[in-house]
N, CA, C and O atoms as a CHARMM CRD file, in Angstrom:
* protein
*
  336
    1    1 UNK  N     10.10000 -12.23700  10.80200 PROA 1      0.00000
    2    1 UNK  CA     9.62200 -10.89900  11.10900 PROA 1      0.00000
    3    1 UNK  C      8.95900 -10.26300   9.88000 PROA 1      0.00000
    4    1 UNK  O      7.87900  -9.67500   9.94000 PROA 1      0.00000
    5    2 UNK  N      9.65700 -10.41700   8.80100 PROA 2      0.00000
    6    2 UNK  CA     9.19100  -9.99500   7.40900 PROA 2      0.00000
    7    2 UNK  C      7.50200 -10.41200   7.26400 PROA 2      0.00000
    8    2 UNK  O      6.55300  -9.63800   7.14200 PROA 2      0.00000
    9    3 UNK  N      7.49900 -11.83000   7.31900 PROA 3      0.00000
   10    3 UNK  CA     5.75500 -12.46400   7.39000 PROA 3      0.00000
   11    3 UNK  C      4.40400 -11.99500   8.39000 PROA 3      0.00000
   12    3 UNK  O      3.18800 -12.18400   8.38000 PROA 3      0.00000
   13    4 UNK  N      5.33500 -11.31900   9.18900 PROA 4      0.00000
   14    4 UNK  CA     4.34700 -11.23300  10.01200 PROA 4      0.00000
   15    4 UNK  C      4.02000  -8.98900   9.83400 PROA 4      0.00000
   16    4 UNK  O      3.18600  -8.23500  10.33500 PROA 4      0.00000
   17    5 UNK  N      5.22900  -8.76900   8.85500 PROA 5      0.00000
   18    5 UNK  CA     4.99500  -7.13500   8.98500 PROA 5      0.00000
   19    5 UNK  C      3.75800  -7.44800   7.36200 PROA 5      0.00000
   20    5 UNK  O      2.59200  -7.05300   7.37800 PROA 5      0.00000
   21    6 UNK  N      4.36700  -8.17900   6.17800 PROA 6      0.00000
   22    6 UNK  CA     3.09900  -8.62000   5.03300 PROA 6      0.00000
   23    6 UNK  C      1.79600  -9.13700   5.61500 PROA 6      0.00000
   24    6 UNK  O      0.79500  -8.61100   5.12900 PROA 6      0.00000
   25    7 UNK  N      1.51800 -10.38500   6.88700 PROA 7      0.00000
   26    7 UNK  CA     0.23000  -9.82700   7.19500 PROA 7      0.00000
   27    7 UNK  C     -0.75200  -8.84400   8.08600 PROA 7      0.00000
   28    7 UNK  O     -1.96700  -8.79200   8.27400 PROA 7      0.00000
   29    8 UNK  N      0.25700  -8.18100   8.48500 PROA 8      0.00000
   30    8 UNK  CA    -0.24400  -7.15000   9.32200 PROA 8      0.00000
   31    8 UNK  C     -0.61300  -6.29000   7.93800 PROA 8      0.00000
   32    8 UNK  O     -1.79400  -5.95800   8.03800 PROA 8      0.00000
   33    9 UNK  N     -0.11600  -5.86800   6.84600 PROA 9      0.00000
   34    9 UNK  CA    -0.27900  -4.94900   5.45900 PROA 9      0.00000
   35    9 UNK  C     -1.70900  -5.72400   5.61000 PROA 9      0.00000
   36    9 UNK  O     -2.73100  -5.18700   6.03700 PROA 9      0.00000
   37   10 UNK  N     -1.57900  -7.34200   5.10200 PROA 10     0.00000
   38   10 UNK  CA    -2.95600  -7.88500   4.58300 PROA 10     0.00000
   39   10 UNK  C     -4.00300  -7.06600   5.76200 PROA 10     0.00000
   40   10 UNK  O     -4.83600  -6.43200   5.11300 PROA 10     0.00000
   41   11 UNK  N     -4.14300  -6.94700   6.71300 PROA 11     0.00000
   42   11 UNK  CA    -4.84800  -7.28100   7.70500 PROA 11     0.00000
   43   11 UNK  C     -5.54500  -5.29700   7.17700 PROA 11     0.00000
   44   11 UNK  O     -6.71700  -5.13700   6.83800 PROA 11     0.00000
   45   12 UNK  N     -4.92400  -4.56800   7.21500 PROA 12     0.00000
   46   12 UNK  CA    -4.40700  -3.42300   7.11800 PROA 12     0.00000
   47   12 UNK  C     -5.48600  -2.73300   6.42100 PROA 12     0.00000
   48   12 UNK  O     -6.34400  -1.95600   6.84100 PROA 12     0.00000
   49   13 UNK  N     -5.13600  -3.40600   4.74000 PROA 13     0.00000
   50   13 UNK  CA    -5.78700  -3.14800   3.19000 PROA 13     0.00000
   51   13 UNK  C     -6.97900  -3.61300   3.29000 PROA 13     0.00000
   52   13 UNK  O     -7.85700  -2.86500   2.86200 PROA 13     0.00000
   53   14 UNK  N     -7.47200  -5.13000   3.94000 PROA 14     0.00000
   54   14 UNK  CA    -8.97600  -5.26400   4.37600 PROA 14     0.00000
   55   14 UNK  C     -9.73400  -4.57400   4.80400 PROA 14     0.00000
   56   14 UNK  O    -10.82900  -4.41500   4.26700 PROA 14     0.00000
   57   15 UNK  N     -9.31000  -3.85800   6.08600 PROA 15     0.00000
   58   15 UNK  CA    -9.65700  -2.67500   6.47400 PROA 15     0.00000
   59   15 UNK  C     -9.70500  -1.38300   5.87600 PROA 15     0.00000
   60   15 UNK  O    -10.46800  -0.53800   6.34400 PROA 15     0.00000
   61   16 UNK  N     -8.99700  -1.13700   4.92000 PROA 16     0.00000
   62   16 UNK  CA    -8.96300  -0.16200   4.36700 PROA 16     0.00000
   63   16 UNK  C    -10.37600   0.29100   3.74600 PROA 16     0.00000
   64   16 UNK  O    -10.77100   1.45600   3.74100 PROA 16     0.00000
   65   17 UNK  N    -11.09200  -0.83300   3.21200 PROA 17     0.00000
   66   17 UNK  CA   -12.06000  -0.88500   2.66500 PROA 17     0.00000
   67   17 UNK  C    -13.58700   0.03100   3.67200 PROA 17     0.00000
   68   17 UNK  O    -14.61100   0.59900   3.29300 PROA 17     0.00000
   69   18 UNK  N    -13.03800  -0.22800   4.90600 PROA 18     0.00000
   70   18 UNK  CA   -13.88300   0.25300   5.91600 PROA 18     0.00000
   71   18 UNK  C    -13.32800   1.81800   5.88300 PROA 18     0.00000
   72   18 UNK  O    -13.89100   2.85100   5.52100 PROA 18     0.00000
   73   19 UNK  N    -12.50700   1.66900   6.20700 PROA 19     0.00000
   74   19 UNK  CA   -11.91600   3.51200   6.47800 PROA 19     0.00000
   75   19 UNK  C    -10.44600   3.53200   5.95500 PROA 19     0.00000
   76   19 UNK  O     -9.39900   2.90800   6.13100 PROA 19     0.00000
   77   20 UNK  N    -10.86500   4.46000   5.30300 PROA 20     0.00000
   78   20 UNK  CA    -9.47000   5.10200   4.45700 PROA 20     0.00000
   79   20 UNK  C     -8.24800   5.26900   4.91400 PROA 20     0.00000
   80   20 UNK  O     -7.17400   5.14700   4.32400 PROA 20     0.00000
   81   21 UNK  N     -8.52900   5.61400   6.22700 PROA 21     0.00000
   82   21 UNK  CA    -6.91900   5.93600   7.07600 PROA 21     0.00000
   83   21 UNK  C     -6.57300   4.94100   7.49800 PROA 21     0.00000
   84   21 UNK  O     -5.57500   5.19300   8.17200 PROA 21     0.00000
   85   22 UNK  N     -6.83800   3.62800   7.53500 PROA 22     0.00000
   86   22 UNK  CA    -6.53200   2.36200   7.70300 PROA 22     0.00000
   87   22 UNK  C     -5.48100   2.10200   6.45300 PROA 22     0.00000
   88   22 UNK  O     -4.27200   1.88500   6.53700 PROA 22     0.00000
   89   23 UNK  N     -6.47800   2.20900   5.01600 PROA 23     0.00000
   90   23 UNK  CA    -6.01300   1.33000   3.85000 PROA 23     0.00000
   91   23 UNK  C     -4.83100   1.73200   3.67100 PROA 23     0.00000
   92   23 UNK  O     -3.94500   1.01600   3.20600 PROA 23     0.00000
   93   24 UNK  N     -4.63500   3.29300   4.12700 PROA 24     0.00000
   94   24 UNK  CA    -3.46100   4.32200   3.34000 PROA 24     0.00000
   95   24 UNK  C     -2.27500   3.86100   4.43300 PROA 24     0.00000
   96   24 UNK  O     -1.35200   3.29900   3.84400 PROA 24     0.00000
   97   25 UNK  N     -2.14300   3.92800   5.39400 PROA 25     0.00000
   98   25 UNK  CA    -1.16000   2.92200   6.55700 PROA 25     0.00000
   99   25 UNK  C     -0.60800   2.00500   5.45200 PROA 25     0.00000
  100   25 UNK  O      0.35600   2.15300   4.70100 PROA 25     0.00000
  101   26 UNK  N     -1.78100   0.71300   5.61600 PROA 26     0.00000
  102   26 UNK  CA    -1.76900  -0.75900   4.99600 PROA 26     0.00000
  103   26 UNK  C     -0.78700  -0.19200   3.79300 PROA 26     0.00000
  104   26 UNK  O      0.40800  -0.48300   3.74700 PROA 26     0.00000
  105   27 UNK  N     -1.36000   0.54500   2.95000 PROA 27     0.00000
  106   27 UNK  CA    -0.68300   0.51300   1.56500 PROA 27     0.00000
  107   27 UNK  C      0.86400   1.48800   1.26300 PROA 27     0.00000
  108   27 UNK  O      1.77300   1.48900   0.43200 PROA 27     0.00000
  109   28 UNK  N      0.52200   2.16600   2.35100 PROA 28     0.00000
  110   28 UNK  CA     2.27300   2.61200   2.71800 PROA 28     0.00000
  111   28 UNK  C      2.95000   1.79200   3.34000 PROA 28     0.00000
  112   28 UNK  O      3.98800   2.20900   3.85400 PROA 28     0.00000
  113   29 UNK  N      2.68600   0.76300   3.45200 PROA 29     0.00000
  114   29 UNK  CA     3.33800  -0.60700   4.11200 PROA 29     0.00000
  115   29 UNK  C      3.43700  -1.04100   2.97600 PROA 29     0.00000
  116   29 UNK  O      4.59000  -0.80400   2.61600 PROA 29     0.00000
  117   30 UNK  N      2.95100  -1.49100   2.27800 PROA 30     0.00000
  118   30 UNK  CA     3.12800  -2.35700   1.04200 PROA 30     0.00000
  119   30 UNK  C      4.25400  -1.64500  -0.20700 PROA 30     0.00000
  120   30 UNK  O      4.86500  -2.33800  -1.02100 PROA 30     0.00000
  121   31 UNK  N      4.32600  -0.38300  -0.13400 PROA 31     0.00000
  122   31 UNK  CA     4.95800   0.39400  -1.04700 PROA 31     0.00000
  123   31 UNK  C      6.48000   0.21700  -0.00600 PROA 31     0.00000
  124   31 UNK  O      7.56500   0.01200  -0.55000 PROA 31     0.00000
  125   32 UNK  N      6.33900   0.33700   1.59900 PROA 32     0.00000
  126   32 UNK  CA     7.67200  -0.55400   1.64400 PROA 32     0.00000
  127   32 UNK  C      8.40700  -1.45800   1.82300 PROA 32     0.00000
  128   32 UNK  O      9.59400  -1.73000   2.00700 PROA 32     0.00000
  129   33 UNK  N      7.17300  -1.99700   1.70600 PROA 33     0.00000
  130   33 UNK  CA     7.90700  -3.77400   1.73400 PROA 33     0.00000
  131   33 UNK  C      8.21500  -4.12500   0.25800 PROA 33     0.00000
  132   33 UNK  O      8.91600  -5.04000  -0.17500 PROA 33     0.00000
  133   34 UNK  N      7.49100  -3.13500  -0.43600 PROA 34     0.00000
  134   34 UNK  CA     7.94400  -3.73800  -1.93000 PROA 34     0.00000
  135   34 UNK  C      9.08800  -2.65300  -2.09900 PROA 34     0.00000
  136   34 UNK  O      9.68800  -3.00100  -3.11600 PROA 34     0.00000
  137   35 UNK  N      9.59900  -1.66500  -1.66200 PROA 35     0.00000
  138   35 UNK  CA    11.14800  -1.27200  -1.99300 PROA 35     0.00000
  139   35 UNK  C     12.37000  -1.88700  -1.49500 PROA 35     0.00000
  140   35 UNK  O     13.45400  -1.85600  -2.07700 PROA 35     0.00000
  141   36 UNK  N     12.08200  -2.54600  -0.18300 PROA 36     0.00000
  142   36 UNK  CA    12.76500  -3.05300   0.41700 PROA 36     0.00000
  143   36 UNK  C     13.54000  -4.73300  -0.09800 PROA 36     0.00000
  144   36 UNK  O     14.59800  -5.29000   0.19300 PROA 36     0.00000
  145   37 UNK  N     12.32200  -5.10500  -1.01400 PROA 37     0.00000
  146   37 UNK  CA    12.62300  -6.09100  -1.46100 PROA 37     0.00000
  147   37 UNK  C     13.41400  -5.76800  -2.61700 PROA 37     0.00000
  148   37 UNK  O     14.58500  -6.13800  -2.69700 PROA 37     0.00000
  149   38 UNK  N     12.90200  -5.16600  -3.42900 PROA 38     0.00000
  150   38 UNK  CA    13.80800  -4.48400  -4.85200 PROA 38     0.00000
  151   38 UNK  C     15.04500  -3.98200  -4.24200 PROA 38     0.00000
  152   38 UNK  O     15.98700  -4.08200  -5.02900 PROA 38     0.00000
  153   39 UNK  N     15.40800  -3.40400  -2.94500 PROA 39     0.00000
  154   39 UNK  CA    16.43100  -3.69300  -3.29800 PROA 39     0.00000
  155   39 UNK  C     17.65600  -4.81000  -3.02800 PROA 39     0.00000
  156   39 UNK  O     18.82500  -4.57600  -2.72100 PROA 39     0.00000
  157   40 UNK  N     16.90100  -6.29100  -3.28000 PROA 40     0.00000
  158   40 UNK  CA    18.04900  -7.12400  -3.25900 PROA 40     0.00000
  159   40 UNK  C     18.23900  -7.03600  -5.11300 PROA 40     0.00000
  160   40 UNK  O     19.29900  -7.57600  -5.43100 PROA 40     0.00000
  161   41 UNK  N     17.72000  -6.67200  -5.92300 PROA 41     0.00000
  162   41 UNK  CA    18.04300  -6.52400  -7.13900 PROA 41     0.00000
  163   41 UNK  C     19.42400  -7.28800  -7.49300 PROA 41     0.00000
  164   41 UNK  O     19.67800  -8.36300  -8.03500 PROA 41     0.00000
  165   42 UNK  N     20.51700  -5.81200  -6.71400 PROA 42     0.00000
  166   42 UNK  CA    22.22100  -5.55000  -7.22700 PROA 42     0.00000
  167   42 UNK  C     22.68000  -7.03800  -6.66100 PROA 42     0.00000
  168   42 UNK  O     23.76700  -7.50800  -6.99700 PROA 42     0.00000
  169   43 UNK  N     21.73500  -7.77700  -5.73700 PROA 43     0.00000
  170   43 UNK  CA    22.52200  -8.81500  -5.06400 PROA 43     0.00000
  171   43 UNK  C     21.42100 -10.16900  -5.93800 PROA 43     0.00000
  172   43 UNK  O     21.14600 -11.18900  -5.30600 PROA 43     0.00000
  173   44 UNK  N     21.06900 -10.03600  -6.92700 PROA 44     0.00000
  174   44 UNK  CA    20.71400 -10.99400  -7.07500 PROA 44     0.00000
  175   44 UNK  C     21.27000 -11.22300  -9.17400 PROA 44     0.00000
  176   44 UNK  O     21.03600 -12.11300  -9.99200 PROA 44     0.00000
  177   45 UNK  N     21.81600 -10.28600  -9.22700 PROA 45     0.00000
  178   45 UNK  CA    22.26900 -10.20900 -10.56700 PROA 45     0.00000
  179   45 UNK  C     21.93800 -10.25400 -11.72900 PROA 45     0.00000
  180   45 UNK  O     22.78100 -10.21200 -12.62500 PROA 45     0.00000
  181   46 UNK  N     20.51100 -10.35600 -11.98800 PROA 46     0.00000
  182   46 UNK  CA    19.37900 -10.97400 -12.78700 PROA 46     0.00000
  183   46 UNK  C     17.84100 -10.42200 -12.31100 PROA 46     0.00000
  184   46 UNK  O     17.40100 -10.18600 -11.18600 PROA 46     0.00000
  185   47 UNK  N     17.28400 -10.33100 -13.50800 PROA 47     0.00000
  186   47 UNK  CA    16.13000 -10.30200 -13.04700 PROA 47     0.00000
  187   47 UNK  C     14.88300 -11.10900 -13.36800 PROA 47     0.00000
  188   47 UNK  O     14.49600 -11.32500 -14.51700 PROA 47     0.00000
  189   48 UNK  N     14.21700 -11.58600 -12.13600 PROA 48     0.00000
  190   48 UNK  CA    13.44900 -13.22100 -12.43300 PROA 48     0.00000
  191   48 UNK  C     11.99800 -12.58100 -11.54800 PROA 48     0.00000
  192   48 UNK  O     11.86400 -11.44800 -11.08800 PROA 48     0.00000
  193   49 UNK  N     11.09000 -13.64600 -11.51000 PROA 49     0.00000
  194   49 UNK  CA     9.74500 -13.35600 -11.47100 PROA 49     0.00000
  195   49 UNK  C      9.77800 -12.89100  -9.80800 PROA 49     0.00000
  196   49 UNK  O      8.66800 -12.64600  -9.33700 PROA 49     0.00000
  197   50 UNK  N     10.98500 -12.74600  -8.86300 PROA 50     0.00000
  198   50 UNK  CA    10.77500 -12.43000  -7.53800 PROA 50     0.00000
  199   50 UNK  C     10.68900 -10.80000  -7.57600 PROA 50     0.00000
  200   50 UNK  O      9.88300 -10.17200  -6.89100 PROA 50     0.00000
  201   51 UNK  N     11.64500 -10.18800  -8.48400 PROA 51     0.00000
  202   51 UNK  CA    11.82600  -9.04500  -9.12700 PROA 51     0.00000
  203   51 UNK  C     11.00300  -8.53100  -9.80500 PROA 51     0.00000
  204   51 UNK  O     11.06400  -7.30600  -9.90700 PROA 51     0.00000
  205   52 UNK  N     10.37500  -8.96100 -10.22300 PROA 52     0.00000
  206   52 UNK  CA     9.06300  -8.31500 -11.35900 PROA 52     0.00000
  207   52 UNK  C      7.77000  -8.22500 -10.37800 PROA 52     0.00000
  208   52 UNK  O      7.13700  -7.20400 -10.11000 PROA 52     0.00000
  209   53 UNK  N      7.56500  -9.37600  -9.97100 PROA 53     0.00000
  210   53 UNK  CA     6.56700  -9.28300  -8.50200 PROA 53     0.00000
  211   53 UNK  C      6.28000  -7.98100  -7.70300 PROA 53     0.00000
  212   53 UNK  O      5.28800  -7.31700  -7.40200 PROA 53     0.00000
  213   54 UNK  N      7.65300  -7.93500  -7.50100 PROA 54     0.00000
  214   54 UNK  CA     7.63500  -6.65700  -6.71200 PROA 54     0.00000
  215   54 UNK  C      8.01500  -5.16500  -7.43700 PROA 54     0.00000
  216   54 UNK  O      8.07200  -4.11100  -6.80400 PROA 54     0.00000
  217   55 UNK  N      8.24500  -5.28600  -8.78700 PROA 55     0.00000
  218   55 UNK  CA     7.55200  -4.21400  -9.24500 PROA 55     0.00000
  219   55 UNK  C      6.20000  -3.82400  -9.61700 PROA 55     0.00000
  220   55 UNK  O      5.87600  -2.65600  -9.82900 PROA 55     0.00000
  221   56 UNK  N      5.31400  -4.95900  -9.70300 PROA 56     0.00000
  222   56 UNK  CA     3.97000  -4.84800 -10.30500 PROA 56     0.00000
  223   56 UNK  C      3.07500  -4.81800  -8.98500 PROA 56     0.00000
  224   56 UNK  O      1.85100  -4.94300  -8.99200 PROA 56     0.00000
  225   57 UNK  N      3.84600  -4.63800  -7.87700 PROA 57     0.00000
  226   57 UNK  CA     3.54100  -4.98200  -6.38000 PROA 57     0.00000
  227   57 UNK  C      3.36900  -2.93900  -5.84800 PROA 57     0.00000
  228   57 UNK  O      2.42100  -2.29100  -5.40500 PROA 57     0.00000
  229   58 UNK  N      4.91800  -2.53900  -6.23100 PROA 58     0.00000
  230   58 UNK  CA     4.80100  -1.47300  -6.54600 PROA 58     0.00000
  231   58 UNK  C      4.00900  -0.43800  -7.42400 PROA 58     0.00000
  232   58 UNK  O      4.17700   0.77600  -7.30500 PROA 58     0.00000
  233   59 UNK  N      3.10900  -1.02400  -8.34000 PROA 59     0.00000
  234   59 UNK  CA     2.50500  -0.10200  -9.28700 PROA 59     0.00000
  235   59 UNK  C      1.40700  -0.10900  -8.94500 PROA 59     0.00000
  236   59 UNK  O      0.70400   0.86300  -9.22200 PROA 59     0.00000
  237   60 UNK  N      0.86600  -1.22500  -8.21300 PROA 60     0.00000
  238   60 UNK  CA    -0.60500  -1.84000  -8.08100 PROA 60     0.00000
  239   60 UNK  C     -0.75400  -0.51400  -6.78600 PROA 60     0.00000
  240   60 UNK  O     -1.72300   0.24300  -6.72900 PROA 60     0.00000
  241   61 UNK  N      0.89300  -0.45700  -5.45600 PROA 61     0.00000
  242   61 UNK  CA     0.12500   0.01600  -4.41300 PROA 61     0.00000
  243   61 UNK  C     -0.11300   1.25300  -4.72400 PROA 61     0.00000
  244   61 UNK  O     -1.02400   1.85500  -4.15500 PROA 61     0.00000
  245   62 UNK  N      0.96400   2.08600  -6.05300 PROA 62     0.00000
  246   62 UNK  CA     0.70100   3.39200  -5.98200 PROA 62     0.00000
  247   62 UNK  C     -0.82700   3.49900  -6.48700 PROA 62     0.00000
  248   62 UNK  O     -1.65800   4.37400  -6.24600 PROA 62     0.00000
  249   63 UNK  N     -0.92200   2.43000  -7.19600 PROA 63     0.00000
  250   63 UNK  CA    -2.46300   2.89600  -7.93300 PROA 63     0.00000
  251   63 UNK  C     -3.73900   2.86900  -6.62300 PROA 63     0.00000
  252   63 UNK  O     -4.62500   3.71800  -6.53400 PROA 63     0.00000
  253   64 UNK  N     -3.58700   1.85300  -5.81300 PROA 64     0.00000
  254   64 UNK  CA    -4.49300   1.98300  -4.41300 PROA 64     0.00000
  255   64 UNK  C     -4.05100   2.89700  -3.87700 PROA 64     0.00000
  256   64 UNK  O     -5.01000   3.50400  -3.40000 PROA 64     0.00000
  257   65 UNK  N     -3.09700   3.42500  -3.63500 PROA 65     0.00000
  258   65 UNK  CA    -2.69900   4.63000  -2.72100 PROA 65     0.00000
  259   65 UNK  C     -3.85200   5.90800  -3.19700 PROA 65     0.00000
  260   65 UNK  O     -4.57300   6.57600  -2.45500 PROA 65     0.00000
  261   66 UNK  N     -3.75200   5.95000  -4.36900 PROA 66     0.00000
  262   66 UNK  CA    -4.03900   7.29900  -5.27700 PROA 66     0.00000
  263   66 UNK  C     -6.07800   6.79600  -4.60000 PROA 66     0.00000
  264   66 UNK  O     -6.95000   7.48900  -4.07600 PROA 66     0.00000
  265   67 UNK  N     -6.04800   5.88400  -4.84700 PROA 67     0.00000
  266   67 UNK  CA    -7.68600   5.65700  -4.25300 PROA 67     0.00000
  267   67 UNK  C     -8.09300   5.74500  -3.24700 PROA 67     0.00000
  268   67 UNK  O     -9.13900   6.31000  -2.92700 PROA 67     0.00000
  269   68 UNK  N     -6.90800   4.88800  -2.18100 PROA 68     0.00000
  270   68 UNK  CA    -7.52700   5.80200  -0.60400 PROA 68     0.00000
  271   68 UNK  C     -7.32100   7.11500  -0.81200 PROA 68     0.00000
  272   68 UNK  O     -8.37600   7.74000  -0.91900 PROA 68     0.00000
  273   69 UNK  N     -6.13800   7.89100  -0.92800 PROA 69     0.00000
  274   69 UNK  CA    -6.32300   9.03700  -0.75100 PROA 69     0.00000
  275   69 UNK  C     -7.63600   9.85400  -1.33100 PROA 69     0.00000
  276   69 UNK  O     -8.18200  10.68800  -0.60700 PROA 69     0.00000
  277   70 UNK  N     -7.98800   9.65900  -2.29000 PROA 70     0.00000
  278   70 UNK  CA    -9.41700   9.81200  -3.07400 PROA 70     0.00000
  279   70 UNK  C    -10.61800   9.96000  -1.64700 PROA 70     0.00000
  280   70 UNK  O    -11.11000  10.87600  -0.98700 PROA 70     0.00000
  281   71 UNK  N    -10.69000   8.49600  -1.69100 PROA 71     0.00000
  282   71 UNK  CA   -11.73900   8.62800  -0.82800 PROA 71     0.00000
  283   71 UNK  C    -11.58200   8.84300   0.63500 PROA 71     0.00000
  284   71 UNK  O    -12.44200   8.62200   1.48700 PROA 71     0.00000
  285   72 UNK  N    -10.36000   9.31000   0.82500 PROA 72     0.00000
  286   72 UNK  CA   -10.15900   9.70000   2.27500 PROA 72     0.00000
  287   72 UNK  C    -10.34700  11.90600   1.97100 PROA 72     0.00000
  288   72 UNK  O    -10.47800  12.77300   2.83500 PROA 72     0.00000
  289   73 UNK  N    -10.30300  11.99400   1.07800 PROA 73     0.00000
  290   73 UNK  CA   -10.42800  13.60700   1.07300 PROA 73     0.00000
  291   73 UNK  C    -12.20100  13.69200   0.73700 PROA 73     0.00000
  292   73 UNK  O    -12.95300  14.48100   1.30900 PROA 73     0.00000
  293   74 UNK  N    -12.55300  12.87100  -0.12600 PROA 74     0.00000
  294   74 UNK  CA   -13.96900  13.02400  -0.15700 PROA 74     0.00000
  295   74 UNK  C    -14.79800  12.92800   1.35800 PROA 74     0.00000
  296   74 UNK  O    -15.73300  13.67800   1.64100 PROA 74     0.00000
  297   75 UNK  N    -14.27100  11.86800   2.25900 PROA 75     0.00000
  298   75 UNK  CA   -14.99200  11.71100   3.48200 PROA 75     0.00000
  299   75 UNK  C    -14.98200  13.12000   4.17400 PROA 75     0.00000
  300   75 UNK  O    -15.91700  13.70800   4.71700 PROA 75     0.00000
  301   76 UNK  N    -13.79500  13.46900   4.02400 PROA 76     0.00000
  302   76 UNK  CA   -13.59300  14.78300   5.03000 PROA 76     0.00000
  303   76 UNK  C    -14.06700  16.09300   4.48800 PROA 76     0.00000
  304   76 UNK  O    -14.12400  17.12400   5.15800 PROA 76     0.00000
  305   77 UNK  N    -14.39000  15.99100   3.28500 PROA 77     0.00000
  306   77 UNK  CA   -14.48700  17.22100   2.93600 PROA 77     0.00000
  307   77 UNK  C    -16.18600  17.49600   3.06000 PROA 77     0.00000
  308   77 UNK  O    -16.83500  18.53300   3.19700 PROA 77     0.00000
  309   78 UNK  N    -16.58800  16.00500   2.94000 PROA 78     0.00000
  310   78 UNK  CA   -18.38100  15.68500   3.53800 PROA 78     0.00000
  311   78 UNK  C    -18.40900  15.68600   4.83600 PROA 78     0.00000
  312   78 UNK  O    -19.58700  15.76100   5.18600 PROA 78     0.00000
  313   79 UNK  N    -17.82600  15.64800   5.57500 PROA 79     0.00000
  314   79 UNK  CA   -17.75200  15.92400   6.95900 PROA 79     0.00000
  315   79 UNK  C    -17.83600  17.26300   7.38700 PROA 79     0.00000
  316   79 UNK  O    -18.59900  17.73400   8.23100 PROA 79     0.00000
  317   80 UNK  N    -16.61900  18.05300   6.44300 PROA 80     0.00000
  318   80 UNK  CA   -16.96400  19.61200   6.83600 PROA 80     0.00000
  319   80 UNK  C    -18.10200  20.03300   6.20000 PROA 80     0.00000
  320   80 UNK  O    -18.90800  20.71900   6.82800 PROA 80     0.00000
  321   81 UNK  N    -18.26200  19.79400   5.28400 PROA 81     0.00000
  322   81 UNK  CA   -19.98100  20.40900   4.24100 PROA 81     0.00000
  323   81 UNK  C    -21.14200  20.23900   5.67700 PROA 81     0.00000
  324   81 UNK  O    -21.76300  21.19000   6.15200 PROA 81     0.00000
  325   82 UNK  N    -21.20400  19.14300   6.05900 PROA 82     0.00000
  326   82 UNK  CA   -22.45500  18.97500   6.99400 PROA 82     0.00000
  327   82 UNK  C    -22.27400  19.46100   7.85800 PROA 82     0.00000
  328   82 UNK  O    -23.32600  19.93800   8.28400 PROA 82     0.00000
  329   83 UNK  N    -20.97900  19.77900   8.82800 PROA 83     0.00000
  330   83 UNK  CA   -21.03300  20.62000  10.02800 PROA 83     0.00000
  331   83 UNK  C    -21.03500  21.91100   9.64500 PROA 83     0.00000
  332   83 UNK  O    -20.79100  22.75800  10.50300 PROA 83     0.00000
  333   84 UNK  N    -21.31400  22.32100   8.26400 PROA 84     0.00000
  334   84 UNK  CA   -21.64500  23.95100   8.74900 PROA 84     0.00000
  335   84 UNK  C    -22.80000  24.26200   7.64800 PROA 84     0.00000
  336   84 UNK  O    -23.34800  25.36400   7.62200 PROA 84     0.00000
């Protein structure tokens, strides 16, 4: 079930590229599939490259997040400029 919610994200973030309210879905998916995984952390006792993955998994989506949202307020705010 897990594989198939990561490529629905993939499928998601491709799209994103087309329209913003797609990517931002996709990448709020990815921000929780990567918490969800962190937290096997306490159950794994150590921390190894499955753990680090998914923090740099985490930093990458906030940093795309911060970009759709970007260009999802620019679309709209050109949307209202031209209708009036």
């Amino acid at each position: 079930m897990f594989a198939v919610i990561e490529n629905i994200t993939l499928i998601t973030l491709i799209l994103g590229y087309v329209n913003a309210q797609i990517g931002i879905i996709g990448d709020s998916l990815v921000l929780l599939t990567g918490l969800v995984t962190l937290n096997l952390l306490p159950q794994l006792w150590r921390l190894n490259s499955f753990i680090v993955k998914d923090v740099l998994l985490l930093g990458s989506g906030l940093v795309l997040l911060k970009s759709y949202l970007r260009h999802h307020k620019a679309a709209t705010l050109s949307c209202f400029a031209s209708t009036s």
